[in-house]
C-alpha positions in Angstrom: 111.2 96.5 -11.9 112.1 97.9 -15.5 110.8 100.8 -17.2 109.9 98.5 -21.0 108.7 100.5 -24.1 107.0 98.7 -26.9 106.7 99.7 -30.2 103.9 98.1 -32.1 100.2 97.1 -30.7 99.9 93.8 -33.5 99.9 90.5 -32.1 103.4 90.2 -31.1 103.6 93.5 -29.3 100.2 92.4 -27.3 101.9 89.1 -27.2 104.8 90.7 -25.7 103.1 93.1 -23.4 100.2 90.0 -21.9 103.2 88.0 -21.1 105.6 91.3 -19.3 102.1 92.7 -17.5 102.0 89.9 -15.1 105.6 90.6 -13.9 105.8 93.6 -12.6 107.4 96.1 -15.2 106.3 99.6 -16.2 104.7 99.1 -19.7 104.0 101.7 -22.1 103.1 100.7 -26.0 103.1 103.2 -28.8 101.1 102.6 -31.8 99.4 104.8 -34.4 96.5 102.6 -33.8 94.2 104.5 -30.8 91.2 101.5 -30.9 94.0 98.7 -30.4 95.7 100.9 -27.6 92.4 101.4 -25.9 91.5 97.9 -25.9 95.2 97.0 -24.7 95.0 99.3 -21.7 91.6 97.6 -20.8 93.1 94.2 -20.8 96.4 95.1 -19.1 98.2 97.4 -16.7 100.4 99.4 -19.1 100.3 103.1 -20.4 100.3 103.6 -24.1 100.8 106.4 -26.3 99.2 107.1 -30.0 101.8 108.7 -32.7 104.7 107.4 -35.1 107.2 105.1 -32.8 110.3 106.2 -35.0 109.9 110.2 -34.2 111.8 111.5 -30.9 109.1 113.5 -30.0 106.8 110.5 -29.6 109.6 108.4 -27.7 110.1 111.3 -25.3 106.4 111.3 -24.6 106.8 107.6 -23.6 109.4 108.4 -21.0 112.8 106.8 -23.2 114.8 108.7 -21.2 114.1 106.1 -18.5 113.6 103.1 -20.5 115.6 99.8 -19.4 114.6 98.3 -22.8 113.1 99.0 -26.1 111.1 96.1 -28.2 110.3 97.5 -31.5 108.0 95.2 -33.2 105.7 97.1 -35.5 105.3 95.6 -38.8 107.8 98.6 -40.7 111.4 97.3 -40.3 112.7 100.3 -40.9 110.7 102.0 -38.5 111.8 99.9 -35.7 115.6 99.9 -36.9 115.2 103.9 -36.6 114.0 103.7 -33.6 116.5 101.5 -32.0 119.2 104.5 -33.6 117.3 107.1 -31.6 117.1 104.7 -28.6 121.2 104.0 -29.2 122.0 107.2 -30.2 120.4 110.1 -28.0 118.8 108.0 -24.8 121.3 105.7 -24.3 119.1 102.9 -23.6 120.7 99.7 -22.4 119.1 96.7 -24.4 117.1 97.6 -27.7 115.2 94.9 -29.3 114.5 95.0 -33.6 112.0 93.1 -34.9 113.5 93.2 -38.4 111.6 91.0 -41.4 113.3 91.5 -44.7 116.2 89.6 -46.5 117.6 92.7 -47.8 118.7 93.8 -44.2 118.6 90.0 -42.5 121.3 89.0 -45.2 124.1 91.9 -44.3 125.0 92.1 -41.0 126.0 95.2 -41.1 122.6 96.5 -41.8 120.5 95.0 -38.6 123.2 95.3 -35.8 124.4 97.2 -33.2 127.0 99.3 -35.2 125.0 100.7 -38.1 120.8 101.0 -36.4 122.4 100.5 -32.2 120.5 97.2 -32.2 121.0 94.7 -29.7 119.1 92.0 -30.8 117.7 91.2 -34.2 113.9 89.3 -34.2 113.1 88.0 -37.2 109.9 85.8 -37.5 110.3 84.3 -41.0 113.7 82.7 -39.8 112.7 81.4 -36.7 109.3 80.0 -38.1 111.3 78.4 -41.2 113.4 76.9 -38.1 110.5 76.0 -35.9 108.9 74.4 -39.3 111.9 72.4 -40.8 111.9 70.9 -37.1 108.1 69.6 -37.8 109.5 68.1 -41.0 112.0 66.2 -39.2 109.5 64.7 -36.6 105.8 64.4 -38.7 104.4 62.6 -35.6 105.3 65.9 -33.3 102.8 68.9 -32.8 106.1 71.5 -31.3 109.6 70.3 -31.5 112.1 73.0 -29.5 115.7 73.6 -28.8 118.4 73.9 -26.1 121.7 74.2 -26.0 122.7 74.9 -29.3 121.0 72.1 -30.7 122.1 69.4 -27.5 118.8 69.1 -26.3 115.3 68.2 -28.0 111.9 68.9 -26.8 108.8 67.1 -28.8 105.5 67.4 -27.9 103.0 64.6 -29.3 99.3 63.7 -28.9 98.6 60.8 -26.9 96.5 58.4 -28.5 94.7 55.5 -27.2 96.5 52.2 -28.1 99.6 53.7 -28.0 102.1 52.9 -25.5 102.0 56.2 -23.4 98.0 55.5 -22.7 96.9 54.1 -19.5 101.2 53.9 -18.2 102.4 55.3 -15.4 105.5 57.8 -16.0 107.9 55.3 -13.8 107.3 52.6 -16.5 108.8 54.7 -18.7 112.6 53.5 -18.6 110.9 49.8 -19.1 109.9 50.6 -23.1 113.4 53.1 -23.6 115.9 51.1 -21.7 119.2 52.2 -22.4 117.9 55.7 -23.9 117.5 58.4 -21.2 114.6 60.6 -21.7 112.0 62.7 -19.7 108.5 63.4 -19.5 108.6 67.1 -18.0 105.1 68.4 -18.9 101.6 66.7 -19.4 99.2 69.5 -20.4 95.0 68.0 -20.4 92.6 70.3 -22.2 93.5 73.5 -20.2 95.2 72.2 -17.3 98.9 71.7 -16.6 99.3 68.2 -15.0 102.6 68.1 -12.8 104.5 64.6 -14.2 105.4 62.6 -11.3 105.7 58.7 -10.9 102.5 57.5 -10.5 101.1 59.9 -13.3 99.0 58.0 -15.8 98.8 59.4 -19.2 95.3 59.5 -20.9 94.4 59.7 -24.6 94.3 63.1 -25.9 96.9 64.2 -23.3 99.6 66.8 -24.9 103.1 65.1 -23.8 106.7 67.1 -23.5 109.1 64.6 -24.1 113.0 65.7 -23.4 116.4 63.8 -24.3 119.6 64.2 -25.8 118.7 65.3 -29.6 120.9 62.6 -30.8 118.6 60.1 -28.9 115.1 61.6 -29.9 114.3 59.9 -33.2 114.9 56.3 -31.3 112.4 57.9 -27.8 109.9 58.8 -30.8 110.2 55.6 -32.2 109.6 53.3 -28.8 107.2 55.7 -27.6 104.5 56.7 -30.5 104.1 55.3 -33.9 105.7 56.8 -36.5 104.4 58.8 -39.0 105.4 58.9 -42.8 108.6 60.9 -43.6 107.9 64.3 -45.1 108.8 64.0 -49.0 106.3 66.0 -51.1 105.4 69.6 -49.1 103.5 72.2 -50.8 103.3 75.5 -49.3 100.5 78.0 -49.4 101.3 81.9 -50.1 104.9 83.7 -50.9 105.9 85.4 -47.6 109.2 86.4 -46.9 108.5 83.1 -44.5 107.7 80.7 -47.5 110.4 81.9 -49.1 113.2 81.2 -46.4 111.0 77.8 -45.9 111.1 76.6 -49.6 115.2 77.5 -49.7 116.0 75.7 -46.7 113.9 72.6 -47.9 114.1 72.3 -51.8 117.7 71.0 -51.8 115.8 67.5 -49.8 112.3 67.8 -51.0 110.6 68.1 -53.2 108.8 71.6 -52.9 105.6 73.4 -54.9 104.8 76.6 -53.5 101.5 78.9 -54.1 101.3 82.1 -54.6 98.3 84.9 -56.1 100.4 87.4 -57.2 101.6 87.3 -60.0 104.8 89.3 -59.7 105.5 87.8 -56.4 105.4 84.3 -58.3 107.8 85.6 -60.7 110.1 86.8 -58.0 110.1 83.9 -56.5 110.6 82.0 -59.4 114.2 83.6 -59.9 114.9 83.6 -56.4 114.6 79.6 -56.1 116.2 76.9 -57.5 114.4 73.6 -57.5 110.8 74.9 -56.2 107.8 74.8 -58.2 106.4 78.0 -58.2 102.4 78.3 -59.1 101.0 81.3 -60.0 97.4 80.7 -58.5 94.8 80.5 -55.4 95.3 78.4 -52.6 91.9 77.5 -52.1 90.9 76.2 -55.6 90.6 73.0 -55.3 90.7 72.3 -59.4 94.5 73.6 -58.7 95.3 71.6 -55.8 94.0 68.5 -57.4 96.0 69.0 -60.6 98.8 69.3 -58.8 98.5 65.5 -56.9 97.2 67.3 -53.2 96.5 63.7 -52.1 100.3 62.9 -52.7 101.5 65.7 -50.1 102.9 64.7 -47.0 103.1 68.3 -45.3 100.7 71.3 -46.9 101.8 74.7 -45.1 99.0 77.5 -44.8 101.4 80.6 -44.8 99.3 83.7 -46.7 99.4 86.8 -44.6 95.7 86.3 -43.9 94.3 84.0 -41.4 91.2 83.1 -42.6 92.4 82.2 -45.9 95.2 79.8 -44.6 92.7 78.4 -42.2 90.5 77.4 -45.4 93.1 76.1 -47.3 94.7 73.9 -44.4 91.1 72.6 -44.2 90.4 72.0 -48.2 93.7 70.3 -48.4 92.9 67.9 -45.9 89.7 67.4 -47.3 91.6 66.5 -50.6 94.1 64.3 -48.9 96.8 65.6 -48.1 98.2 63.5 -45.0 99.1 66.6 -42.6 98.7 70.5 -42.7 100.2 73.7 -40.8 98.2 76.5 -40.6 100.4 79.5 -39.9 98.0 81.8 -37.8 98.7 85.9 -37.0 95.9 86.2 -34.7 96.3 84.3 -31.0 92.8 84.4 -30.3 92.3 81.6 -33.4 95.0 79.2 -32.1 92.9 77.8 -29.3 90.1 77.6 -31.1 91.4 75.5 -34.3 93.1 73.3 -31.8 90.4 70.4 -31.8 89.6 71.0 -35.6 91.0 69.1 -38.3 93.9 71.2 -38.8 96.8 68.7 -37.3 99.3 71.7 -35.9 98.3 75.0 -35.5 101.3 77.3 -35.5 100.8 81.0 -33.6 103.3 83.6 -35.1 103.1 85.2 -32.1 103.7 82.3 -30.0 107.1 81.2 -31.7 108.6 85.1 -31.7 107.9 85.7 -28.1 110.5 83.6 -26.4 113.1 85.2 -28.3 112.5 88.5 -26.5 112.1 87.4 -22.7 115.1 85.7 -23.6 116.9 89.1 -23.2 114.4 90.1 -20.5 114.1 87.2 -17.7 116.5 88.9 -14.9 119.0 85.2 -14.8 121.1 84.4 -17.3 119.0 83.3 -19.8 120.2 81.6 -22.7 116.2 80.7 -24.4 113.3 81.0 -23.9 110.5 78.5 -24.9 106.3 79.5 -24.8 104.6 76.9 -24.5 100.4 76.7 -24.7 100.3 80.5 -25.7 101.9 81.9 -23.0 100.8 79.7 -20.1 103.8 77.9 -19.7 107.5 78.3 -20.4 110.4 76.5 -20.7 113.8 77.8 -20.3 117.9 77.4 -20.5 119.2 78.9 -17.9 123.3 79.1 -16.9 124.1 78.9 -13.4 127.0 81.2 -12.2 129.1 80.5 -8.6 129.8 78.5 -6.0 128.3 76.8 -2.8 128.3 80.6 -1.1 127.0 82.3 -3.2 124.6 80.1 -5.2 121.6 78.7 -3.9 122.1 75.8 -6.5 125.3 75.2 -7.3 127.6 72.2 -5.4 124.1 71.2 -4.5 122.2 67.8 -5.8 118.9 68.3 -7.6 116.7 67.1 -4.6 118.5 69.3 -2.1 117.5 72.7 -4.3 113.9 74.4 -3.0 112.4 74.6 -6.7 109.4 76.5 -6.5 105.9 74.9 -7.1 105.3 74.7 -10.9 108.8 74.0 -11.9 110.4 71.4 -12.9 114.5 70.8 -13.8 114.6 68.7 -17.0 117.8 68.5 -17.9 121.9 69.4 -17.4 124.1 70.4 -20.3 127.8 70.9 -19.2 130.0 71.7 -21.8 128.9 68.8 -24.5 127.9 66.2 -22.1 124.0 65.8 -21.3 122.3 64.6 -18.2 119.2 64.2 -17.3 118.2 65.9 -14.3 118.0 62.7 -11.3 117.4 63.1 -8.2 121.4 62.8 -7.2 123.0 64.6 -10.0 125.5 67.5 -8.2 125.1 70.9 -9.9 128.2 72.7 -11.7 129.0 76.4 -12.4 128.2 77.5 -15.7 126.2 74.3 -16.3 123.0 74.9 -18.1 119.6 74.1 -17.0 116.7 73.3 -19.0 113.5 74.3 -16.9 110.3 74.0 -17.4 107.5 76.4 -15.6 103.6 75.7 -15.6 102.8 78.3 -13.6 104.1 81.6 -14.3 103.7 83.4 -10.8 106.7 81.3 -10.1 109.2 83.0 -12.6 110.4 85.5 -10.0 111.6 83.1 -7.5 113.2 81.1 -10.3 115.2 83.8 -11.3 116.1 84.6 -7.4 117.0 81.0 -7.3 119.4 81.3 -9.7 121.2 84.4 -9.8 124.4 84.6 -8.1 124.3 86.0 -4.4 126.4 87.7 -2.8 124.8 87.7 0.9 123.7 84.2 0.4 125.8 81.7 2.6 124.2 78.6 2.0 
């Protein structure tokens, strides 16, 4: 059990604290906020306190003098990168956590790391949505495309539609449309429900389908498994975020990029700070603008304002107007599953794509990433193994010999810069890495236990 402080009550630090509360940690959230801490403490088993998270005083009164691990993830960099000093400094907390959002400390090293602010981790949402949406680019057809393994391993999840050749197929027929491409199903999720993917499994229309291979080998599994979609040429993006920014850079050299934005100055910032983007000074939502600028030519439109509401109009003018698929970037979870069955074809939830980075650095194994899938209700994760035959419960062992808990299910091996899928006969290494994936998340305890190295376990 650790003793976790969180600094912030916005939707990542609720984020964060729905997904610790359920695994037995001492929670205690500070927020200036006292309505949003009230309503936290009614929902989960946590303590919070109301004050500034960057003064001592206020850290004290949370107990930092214990605290296994700070997440500071209020919306103020530079509060949370003075808090992480105090936390460093005077408490001499183990692990702090910085949820840091700006260029102009993301872009020196020396200014978000352990030396200068004591942090021990950097978060920074724009990068890993930029990431998480450049990877939606690459595969139009997907809904979530994720990583393992520095890149080694691809997870896509695609809709299931009828006519297609996933509908009405057993999982074991499978190998009979890839052939020589190795690939896994690992998770089948229908309307709420996780459904566990064994042989006999028949996949239905409107089924959400995990599909894992070698990332080398995806765009051919894609390919022989779902029609493809259009490449992504034209992409116009809604609203001048420090995330539509980073988005527009990584993308303008390839695309071709216009990007949106109300404020005035903003748009002339961004003007200088970009090379090949058109910049609009403008709203998202009039349609007089999106039509002069060809919206029924756009392959991608990306809903990124800071305000949900407004992105969740836009992403449904622009379809209206023709553009062939849009993101809405959404702040608030509680919208996510809502806009799920609406017109909106991928609904991204900031906090959803931020909160794997941080149980990353608290899952008790040697966790590498960590993956939320369905907001929270499912996980997958890289995990390295560590041992031998006596002191591992797993390693020297084949995959159909290891007691995996109900609710979790080995995808895939990556040793060194080979890739395996995870058969039935494949004999686990040390140090291999293991790409998990857990529907039920009571079972995240004895997953860790399974793992870790032992040293009273003589197997």
């Amino acid at each position: 059990m650790s003793n976790i402080i969180i600094l912030g009550a916005g939707q990542v630090g609720t984020s964060v604290a729905n997904n610790l509360s359920t695994e037995q940690h001492n929670i205690t959230v500070i927020d200036r906020d006292a309505v949003k801490l009230k309503e936290l403490a009614s929902k989960y088993d946590l303590r919070t306190v109301v004050g500034n998270a960057g003064h001592p005083s206020i850290l004290k009164e949370a107990g930092i003098a214990d605290c296994d691990l700070l997440i500071a993830v209020t919306e103020v960099d530079e509060i949370n990168m003075m808090a992480c000093k105090i936390a460093s400094s005077i408490f001499n907390v183990p692990k702090r956590i910085a949820r840091v959002r700006s260029s102009e400390y993301l872009d020196d090293p020396r200014l978000s790391g352990e030396d200068v602010f004591g942090i021990s981790h950097v978060i920074s949402p724009e990068l890993l949505l930029a990431r998480y949406v450049e990877n939606l680019v690459e595969y139009p057809e997907a809904l979530q495309v994720l990583e393992f393994a520095e890149r080694q391993v691809c997870l896509v999840a695609v809709r299931a539609k009828a006519g297609g050749l996933l509908v009405g197929d057993r999982i074991a027929n499978l190998h009979n449309h890839l052939k020589t491409t190795d690939a896994r199903i690992v998770a089948i999720f229908r309307g709420m429900s996780a459904v566990q993917p064994r042989a006999d499994t028949v996949i239905e229309d409107g089924d959400e389908v995990f599909f894992l291979s070698r990332t080398a080998d995806m765009r051919r599994v894609m390919e022989e498994l779902r029609k493809a979609d259009r490449p992504v040429r034209h992409i116009m993006i809604a609203g001048g975020s420090e995330f539509s920014y980073r988005l527009a850079q990584d993308l303008e050299g390839s695309h071709l990029v216009k990007l949106i934005e109300a404020n005035e100055k903003r748009a002339h910032q961004l003007v200088a700070m970009l090379d090949k983007t058109v910049v609009l000074h403008g709203n998202e939502n009039d349609s007089e603008l999106l039509s002069n600028e060809d919206i029924a030519q756009v392959d991608l439109f990306v809903a990124a304002t800071g305000n949900d509401e407004r992105n969740i109009i836009a992403s449904l003018l622009a379809k209206k107007m023709g553009a062939h698929r849009v993101l809405s970037l959404i702040h608030q979870s509680v919208y996510v599953g809502v806009l799920e069955d609406s017109k909106i074809d991928v609904v991204v939830g900031l906090a959803d794509v931020t909160i794997g980075s941080i149980l990353a650095h608290i899952r008790r194994a040697d966790v590498a990433r960590v993956h939320s899938l369905r907001r929270g209700a499912a996980e997958a994760l890289e995990i390295v193994i560590h041992g031998d035959k006596s002191t591992s419960q797993c390693v020297g062992r084949r995959v159909d010999a290891i007691p995996w808990p109900t609710g979790a299910l080995l995808g895939a091996v990556v040793r060194g810069q080979d890739v395996f899928m995870a058969h039935h006969d494949l004999v686990l290494e040390s140090e291999d890495h293991l790409i998990l994936f857990v529907t039920e998340k009571n079972t995240l305890r004895k997953i860790e236990k399974l793992l870790q190295v032992s040293a009273s376990f003589f197997g």
